[in-house]
Structures are given as C-alpha cells and as structure tokens.
C-alpha positions as CSV (number, residue, x, y, z in Angstrom):
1,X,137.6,-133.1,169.3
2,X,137.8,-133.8,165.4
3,X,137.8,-137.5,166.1
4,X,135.0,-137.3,168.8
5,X,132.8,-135.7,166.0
6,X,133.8,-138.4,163.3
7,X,132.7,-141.0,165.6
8,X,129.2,-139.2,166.4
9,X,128.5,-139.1,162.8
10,X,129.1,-142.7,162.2
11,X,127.1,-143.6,164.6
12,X,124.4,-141.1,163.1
13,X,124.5,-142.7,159.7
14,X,124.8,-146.2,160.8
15,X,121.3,-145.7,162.8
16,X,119.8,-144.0,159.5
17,X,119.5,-140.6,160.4
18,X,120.0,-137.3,159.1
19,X,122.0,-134.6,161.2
20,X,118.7,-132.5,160.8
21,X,116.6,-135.8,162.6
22,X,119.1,-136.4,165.0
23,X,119.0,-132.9,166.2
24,X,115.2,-132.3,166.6
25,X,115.2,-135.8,168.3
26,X,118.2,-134.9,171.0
27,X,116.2,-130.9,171.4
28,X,119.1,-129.4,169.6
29,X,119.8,-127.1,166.6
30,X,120.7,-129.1,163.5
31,X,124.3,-126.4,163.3
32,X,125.1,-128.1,166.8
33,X,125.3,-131.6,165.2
34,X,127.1,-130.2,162.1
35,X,129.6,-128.4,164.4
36,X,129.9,-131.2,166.3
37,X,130.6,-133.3,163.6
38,X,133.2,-130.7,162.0
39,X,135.3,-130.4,165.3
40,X,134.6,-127.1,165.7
41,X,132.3,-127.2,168.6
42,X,132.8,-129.8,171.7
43,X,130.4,-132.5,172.3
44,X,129.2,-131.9,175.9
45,X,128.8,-134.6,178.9
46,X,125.2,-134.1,179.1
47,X,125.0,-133.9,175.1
48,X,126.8,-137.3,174.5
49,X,125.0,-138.9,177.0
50,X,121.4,-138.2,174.9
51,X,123.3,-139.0,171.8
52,X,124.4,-142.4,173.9
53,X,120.8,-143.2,174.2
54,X,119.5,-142.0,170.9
55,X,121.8,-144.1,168.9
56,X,122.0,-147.2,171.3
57,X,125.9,-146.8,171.8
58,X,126.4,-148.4,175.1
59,X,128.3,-145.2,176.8
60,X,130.7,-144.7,173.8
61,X,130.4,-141.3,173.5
62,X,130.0,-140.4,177.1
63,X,133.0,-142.5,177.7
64,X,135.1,-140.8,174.2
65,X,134.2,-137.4,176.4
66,X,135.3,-138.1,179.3
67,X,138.7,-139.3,178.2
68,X,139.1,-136.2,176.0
69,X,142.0,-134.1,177.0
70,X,141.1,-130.9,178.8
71,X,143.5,-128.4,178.5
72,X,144.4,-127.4,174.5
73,X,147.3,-125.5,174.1
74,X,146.3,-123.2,171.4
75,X,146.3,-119.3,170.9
76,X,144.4,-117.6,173.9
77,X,141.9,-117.0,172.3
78,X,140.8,-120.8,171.9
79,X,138.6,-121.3,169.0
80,X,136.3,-124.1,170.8
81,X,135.5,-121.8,173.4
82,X,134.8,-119.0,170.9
83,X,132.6,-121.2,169.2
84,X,130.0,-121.7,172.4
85,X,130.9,-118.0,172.8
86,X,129.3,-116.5,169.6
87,X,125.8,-118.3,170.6
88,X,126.1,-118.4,174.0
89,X,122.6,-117.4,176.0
90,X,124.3,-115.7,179.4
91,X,128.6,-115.0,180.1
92,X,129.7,-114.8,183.5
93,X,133.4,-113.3,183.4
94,X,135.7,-112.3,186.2
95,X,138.9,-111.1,185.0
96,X,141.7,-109.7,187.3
97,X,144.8,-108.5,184.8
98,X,143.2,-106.7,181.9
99,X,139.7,-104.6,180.7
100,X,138.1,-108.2,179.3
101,X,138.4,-108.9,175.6
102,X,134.6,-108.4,174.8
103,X,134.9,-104.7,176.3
104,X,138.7,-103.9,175.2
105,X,139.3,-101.4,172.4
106,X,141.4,-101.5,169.4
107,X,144.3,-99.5,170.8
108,X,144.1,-101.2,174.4
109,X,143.9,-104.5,172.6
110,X,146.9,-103.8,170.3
111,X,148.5,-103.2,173.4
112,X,148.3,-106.7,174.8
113,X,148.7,-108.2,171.9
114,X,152.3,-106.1,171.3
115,X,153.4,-107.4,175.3
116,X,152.9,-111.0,174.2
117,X,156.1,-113.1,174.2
118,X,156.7,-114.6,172.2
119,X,156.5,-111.8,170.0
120,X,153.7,-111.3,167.6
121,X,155.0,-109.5,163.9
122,X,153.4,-106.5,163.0
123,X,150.3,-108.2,161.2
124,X,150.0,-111.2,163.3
125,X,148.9,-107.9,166.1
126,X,146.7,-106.3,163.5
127,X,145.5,-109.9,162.9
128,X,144.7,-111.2,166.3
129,X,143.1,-107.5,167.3
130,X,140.8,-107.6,164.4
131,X,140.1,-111.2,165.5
132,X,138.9,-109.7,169.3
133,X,137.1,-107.1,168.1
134,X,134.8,-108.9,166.2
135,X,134.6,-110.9,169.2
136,X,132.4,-107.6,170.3
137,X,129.7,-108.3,167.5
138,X,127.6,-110.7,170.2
139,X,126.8,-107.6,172.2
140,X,125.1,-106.0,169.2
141,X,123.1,-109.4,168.4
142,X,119.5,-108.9,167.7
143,X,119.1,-111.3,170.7
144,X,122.7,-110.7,172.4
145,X,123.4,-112.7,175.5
146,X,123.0,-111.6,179.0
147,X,126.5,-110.7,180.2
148,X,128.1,-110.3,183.7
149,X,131.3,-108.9,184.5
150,X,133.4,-108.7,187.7
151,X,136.5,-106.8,187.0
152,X,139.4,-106.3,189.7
153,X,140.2,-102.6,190.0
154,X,143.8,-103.9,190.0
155,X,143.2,-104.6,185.9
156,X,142.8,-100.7,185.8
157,X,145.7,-99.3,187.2
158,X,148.6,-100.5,184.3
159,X,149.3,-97.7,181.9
160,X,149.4,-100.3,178.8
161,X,148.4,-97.2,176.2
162,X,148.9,-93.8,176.5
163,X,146.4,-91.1,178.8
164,X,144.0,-90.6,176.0
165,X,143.9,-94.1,174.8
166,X,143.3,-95.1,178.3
167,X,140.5,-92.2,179.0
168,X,138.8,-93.9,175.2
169,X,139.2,-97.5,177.3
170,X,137.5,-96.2,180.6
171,X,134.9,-94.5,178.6
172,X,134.0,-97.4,176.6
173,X,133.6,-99.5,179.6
174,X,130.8,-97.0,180.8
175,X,129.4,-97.4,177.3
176,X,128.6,-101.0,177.3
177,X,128.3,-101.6,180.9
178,X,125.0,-98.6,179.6
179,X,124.1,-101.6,177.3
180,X,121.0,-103.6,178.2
181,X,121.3,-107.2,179.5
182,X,125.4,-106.0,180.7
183,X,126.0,-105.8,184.2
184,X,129.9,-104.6,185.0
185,X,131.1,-104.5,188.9
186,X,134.6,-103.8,189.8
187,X,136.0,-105.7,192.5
188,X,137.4,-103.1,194.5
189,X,141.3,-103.1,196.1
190,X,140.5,-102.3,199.3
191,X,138.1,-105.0,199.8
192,X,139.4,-108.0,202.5
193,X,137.8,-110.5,200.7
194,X,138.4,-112.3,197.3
195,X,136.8,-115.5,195.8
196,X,138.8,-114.8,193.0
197,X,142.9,-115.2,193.4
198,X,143.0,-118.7,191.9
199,X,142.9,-116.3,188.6
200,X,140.5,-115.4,186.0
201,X,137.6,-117.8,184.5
202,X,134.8,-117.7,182.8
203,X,131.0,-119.1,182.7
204,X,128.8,-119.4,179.7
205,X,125.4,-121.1,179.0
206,X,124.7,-122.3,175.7
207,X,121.4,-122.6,173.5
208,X,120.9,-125.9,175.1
209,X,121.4,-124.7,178.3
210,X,124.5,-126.5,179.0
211,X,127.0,-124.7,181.3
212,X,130.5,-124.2,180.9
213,X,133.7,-123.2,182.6
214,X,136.9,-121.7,180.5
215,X,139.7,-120.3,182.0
216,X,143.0,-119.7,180.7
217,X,146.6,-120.1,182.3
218,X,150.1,-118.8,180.7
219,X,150.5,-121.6,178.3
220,X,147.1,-123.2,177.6
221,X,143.8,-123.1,177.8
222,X,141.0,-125.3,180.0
223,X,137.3,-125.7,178.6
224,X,135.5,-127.2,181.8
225,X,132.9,-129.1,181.0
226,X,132.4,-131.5,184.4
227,X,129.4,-130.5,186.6
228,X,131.3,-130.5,190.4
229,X,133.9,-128.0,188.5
230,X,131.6,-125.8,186.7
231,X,129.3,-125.8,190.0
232,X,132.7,-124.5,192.3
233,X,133.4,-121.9,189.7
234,X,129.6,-121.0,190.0
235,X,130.2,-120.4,193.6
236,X,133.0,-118.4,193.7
237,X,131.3,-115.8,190.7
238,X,128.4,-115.8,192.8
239,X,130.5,-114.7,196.0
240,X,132.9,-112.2,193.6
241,X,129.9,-110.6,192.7
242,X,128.7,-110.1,196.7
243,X,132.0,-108.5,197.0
244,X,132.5,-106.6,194.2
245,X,130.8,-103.1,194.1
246,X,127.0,-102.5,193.0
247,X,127.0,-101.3,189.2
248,X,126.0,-97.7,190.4
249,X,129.3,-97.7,192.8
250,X,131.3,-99.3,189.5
251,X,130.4,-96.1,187.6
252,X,131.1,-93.7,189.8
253,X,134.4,-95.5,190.3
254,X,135.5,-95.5,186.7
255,X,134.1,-91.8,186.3
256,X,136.2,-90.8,188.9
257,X,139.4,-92.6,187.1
258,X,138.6,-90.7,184.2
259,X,138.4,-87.6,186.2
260,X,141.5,-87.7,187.0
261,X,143.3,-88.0,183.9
C-alpha cells in the first residue's frame, strides 16, 4: 500500500501538479490523495484507473492495484479498513459471532479482547477497547453514515460478561438501533434460510462512492475491492436482510432477552 502511494505521487509531481489539483481534477477530496500517498488509505480499482488517465501512465496504477496483495495479516481491527470506515457514506454489516464492534460496549468489548489468544496483557486490552470505542464516534458525526446491521441471534446467546453487563449490552443495542439513519435486524435461529454461513463481512461506500467489501478470517484480514466480489457480497446482504426479522420484530426480540434476565 505504502509503495502504491509513493508511486502515485511521483507520477503527480512529474506531471506538475499539486495533490490539491490532482484531486479536484479526479472529483476527489484533496485528504484522499494525501492518504493515498501516506499509505494509509488504499488506492481503489476505479480510483487508479482515473489517476491512469489523468497522469498518462499507461495502466500502471491499475495494474500496481491489481497485483496488490489482498489479505493483510494485521490486528483485526485493520487500520486500512478503518480508515474508509471513519468517512464512509453508508455500512452494511452482517456479523454472526459477537454484538458488532460499532455497537459493543466497554465491558462486552473488554470481554473479547481478554478471550483473544494469543493473549493480550492487561493494557494491550485497555488499549485495543479504547481503540473500538472510539470506533463509535462515526455514529455521533454531524453527518454520520447510514448504517445497516444484520445480526445472527446466535451472537446473543454466549454469556461473555456477567447478567448486568450483558442487560447494559442488550440495552445499548436498542439505544442506537433508536438512532437515526441505523437500521438493526436480527437474523433469527429458527429461520431455514441463511445467505450468511460463509461468515461475517462487511460493505461500505465511501465519499467517492466507491464500494467495498472487508471481511475478516482467524488470522487475517481481506479488503475487497473487485467489482464481481463486492457485487456477490451485495447479494447475499440483500437476501440476509429478506430473512432477517423487520426492525420492529428485532426490538421486541431483544426486549424480550432483557426480560428475561
């Protein structure tokens, strides 16, 4: 990724311009060309293919992209991902295993973080829930993305933290799914059907309107930037969400878990 970016800002200077001119003349914010350049934001198929043309480099970029290894075994939290994540327009998130890390709170987070094996020390926990919860700040953006959640009621059913930790967890859920622009349906267990069992994944569209796939595995994680892939993941959120419960039957469900604790 760091090299990717060193390249596209050669090519930037060698053509003459400024990061600020090359953004406003690919429709872009000048921070996505400074990112970009940084390594700390991916350059996109569709992206280097307007930088391609812009700068007259034959397919370089496009081609740099393509051959750019997916999966980047980092912490799970994957800091590329995070980046398109902070300024991301609309997330699309199914998650089958645990509450997901935008809606967890600090004791249910801690939680995770202390079952991780290897295990964490004392402050790498502290460290990496403090990370996740400022994770949360999107959702109080002046302009926060629209969000969409399908959670398996399977992810509800572990006893990670004790009863009134879990009862705080349940309740917070019904607070932001409350939020506007958040819509949470849980996939319910009795349900035949499932688009979902290949695991969890999730969809984001960025200020460009570029759409992306992440989805993580038990020892890396896969930004997915390739149209066919991003458009199969598309499909199955788009059934997940025909199976899941309606967000009126999601409440009642998690007020009736709450009920009985």
């Amino acid at each position: 990724m760091k090299l990717v970016g060193k390249i596209v800002g050669l090519f930037r200077v060698a053509a003459g311009l400024t990061q600020a001119q090359l953004a406003e003349r690919a429709t872009v914010q000048m921070e996505t060309i400074a990112s970009i350049e940084q390594g700390r934001r991916t350059l996109l198929p569709d992206l280097a293919r307007r930088l391609d043309e812009l700068l007259a480099t034959k397919g370089a970029l496009e081609t740099a992209v393509d051959n750019m290894p997916e999966v980047d075994l980092i912490p799970a939290w994957a800091e590329r991902y995070m980046d398109l994540e902070r300024e991301a327009l609309a997330l699309s998130w199914y998650e089958p295993h645990v509450v997901p890390g935008l809606f967890q709170t600090a004791d249910y987070a801690q939680a995770v973080f202390r079952n991780r094996l290897p295990a964490f020390s004392d402050d790498e926990v502290q460290a990496q829930v403090a990370t996740r919860l400022e994770r949360q700040a999107i959702l109080r953006r002046a302009n926060p993305p629209t969000v969409s959640v399908v959670l398996w009621e399977a992810a509800l059913m572990p006893h990670l933290v004790p009863v009134q930790a879990r009862r705080a967890q349940l309740q917070q859920l019904l607070t932001y799914a409350a939020l506007p622009g958040v819509c949470l349906q849980i996939h319910p267990l009795n349900s035949r059907y499932h688009a979902g069992l290949d695991g969890p994944f999730t969809l984001l569209e960025t200020p460009e309107h570029q759409h992306v796939g992440y989805a993580e595995t038990q020892r890396g994680s896969q930004l997915i930037s390739d149209p066919d892939e991003v458009s199969i993941l598309s499909q199955r959120y788009a059934m997940l969400r025909t199976q899941a419960l309606n967000t009126e039957d999601s409440k009642r469900l998690l007020n009736g878990l709450l009920g009985e604790l």
